[in-house]
FIRO-440093 format. One line per field, with one value per residue (C-alpha): x, y, z; residue number from 1. Coordinates in steps of 0.25 Angstrom, whole numbers. Example, Ala and Ser with C-alpha at 12.3 -4.5 7.8 and 13.67 -1.06 7.14 Angstrom:
x	c(49:55)
y	c(-18:-4)
z	c(31:29)
num	c(1:2)
This chain:
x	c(27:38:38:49:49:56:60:63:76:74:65:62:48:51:60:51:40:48:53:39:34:47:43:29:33:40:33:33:19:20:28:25:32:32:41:44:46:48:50:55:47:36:21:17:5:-3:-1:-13:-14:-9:4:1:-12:-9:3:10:23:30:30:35:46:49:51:57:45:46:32:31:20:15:12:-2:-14:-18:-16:-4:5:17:29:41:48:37:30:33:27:25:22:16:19:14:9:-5:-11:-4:-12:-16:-21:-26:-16:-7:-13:-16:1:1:-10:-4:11:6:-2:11:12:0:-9:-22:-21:-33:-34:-45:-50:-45:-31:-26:-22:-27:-26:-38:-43:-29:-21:-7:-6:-10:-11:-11:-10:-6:-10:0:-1:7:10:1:8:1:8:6:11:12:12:22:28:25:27:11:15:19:5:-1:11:13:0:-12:-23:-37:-47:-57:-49:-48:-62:-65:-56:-61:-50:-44:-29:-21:-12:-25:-30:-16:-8:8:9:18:9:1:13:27:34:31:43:43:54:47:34:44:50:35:29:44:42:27:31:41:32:23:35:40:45:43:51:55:66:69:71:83:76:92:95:80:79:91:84:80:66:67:73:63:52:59:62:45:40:51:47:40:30:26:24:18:11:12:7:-5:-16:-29:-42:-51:-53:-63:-57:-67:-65:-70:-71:-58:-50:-47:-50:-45:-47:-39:-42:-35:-45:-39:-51:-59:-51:-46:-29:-26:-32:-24:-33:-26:-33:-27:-36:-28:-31:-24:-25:-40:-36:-25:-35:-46:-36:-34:-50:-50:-38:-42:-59:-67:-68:-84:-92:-95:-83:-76:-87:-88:-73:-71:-83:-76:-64:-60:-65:-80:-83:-76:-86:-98:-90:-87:-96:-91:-103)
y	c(-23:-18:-8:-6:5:7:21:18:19:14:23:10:7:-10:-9:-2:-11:-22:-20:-16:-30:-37:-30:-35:-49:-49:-41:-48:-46:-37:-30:-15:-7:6:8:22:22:30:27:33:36:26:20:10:1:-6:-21:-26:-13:-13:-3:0:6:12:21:27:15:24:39:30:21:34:40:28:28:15:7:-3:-14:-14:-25:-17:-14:-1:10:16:28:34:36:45:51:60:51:43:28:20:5:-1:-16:-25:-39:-41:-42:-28:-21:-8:3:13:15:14:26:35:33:41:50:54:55:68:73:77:87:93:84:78:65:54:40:40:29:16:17:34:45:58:72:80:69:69:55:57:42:29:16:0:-12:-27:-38:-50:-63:-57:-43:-29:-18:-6:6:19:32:48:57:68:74:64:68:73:72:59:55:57:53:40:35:32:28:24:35:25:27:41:44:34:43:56:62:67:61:54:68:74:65:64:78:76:79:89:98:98:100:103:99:84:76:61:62:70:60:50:53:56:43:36:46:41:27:27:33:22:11:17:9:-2:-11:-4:-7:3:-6:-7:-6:-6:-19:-25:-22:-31:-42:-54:-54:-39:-42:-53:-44:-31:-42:-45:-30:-25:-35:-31:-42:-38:-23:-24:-38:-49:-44:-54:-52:-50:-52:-47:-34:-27:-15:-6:1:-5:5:-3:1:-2:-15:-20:-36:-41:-56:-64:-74:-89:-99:-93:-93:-82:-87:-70:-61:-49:-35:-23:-16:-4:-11:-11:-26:-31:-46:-45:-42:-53:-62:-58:-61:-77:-77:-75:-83:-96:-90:-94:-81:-79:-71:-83:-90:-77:-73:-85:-88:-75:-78:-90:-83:-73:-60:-63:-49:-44:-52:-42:-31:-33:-36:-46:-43)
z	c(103:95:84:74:64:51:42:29:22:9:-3:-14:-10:-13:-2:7:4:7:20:25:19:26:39:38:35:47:57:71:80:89:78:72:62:57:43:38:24:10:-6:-18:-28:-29:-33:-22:-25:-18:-18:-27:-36:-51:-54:-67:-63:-51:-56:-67:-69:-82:-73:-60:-70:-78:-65:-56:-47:-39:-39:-28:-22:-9:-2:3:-5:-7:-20:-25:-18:-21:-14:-13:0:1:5:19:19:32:37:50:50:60:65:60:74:76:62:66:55:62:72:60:54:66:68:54:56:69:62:54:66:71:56:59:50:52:43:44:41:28:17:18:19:18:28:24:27:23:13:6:7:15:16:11:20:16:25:24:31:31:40:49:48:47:35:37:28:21:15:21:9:12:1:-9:-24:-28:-41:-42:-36:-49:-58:-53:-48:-56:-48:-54:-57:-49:-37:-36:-39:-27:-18:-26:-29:-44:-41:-33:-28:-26:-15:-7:1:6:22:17:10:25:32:27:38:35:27:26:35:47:46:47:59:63:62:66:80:82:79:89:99:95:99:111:121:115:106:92:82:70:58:50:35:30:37:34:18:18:22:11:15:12:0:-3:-2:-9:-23:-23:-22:-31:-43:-54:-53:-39:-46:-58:-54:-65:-78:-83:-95:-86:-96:-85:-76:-66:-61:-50:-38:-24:-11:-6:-17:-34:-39:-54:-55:-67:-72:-80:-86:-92:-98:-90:-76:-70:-70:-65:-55:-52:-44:-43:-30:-21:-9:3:5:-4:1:-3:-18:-16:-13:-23:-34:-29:-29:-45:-49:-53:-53:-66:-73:-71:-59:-53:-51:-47:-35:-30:-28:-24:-14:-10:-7:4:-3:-6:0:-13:-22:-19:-23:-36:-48:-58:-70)
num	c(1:2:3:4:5:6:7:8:9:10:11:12:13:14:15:16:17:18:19:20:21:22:23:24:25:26:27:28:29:30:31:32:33:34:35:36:37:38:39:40:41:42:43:44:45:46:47:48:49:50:51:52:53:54:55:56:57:58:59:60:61:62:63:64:65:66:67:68:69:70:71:72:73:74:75:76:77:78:79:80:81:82:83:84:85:86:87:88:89:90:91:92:93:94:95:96:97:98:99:100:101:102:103:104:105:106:107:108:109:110:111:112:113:114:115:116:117:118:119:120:121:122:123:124:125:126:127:128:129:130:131:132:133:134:135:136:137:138:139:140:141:142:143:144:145:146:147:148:149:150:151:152:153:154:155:156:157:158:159:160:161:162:163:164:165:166:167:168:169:170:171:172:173:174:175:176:177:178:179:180:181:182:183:184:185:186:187:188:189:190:191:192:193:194:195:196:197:198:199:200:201:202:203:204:205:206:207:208:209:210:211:212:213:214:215:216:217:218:219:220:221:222:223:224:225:226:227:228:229:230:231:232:233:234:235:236:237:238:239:240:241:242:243:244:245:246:247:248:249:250:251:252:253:254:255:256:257:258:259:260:261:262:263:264:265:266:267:268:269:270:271:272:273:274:275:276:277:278:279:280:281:282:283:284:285:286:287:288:289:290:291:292:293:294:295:296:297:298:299:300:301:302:303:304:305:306:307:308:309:310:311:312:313:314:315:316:317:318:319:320:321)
């Protein structure tokens, strides 16, 4: 087994992102990684979700907020070096969740504070989010990553992210500043940097005496294959998504998350499905979009393709009257 950890030294989030995904592409079996990062200013949205909806793009330009992808589904954060973001990359045979955030929970043990694993994908600390998790399964490889709130600009919560009202009233809450507390207001002895060393002391607990490498991010980011990766998720069409004229919408909230299904209807065929979804799998909204493309635009036609398809389970949950 060898494990082999990584501290960021770079702050633009498309970088970040991409050296993560080159490390998941390339992750051996047998193979685990812990990456340690931060970023400037920035709104990340989940994979499948809409920008223009999920933040406010004039206060973060007007500003020079980045706004990044991720390759993970899941809802929109923000980042700054308040806030310290981390990644667990492994073989698919290796994938482990729970271990993954009991490492965490353990982590801010040793601050005195007793954080839990709740909802789908958060940490908490007395019913407050301190961090946010999402996952991604490739053919090979395991992602599992997420963010410690420490001293993360409250403000900028509510300037730059705009989440639906249907949201918060699922999570009963008024704002999102309102259901999320900094480490540091627990405990001001946390920084980003003493978490840092925290989780890079238990990770190297974790490893020893076994094989472990540190990783040279410096010597990696120049890599073409980084590079490659660093052009797609700094493009604006992966950003922004293709602008199309949809004819057709169905927006609704399901437990597993947001769901806004946009069509667009040609003679009678659907030529364009695009969902915009925070679910944290988002292979299965990948996957709901082929189902539609190419459908006949009538109940019938669009329950039983998706029925022939490999997501009848999402027929029964949704009414097409």
């Amino acid at each position: 087994m060898k494990f082999n950890f990584a501290t960021g030294v770079f702050y633009n989030p498309h970088l970040n992102l991409s050296l993560e995904k080159y490390m998941l592409d390339n992750v051996n079996k047998n193979e685990h990684i812990f990456f340690v990062w931060q970023n400037d200013p920035t709104v990340v949205i989940g994979r499948n979700q809409n920008a223009e909806g999920e933040c406010n793009l004039a206060a973060m330009e007007s500003d020079g907020v980045f706004l990044a992808r991720r390759y993970t589904g899941g809802g929109a954060v923000f980042h700054d070096r308040g806030n310290l973001n981390f990644s667990f990359i492994c073989h698919k045979d290796d994938e482990n969740i729970r271990g993954n955030l009991d490492f965490i929970i353990d982590a801010c043990k040793q601050f005195g504070i007793e954080a839990k694993a709740t909802g789908r994908n958060d940490i908490t600390v007395d019913g407050r989010k301190i961090s946010g998790n999402a996952f991604l399964r490739t053919k090979t490889g395991f992602l599992h990553h997420g963010t410690i709130m420490i001293n993360v600009d409250s403000a900028a919560l509510g300037k730059y992210l705009t989440p639906s009202k249907e949201k918060l009233q699922s999570k009963g809450v008024a704002s999102v500043k309102s259901r999320t507390v900094n480490l540091s207001s627990l405990n001001p002895a946390i920084t980003a940097d003493s978490m840092a060393k925290a989780l890079s002391d238990a990770w190297k607990e974790r490893c020893s005496g076994k094989d472990c490498t540190i990783i040279d991010l410096n010597q990696l980011s120049k890599t073409a294959g980084v590079q490659e990766i660093y052009r797609h998720l700094s493009s604006k069409e992966w950003l922004m998504g293709r602008a199309t004229a949809f004819t057709h919408r169905f927006k609704t909230r399901f437990s597993w998350g947001d769901f806004d299904l946009n069509l667009a209807v040609d003679n009678g065929v659907i030529s364009v499905c695009r969902i915009y979804s925070d679910s944290l799998d988002p292979d299965y909204i990948d996957a709901l979009e082929k189902c539609f493309e190419g459908c006949e635009a009538t109940k019938d036609s669009i329950v039983s393709k998706l029925q022939a398809g490999d997501v009848a389970d999402f027929v029964t949950t949704l009414d097409f009257n």
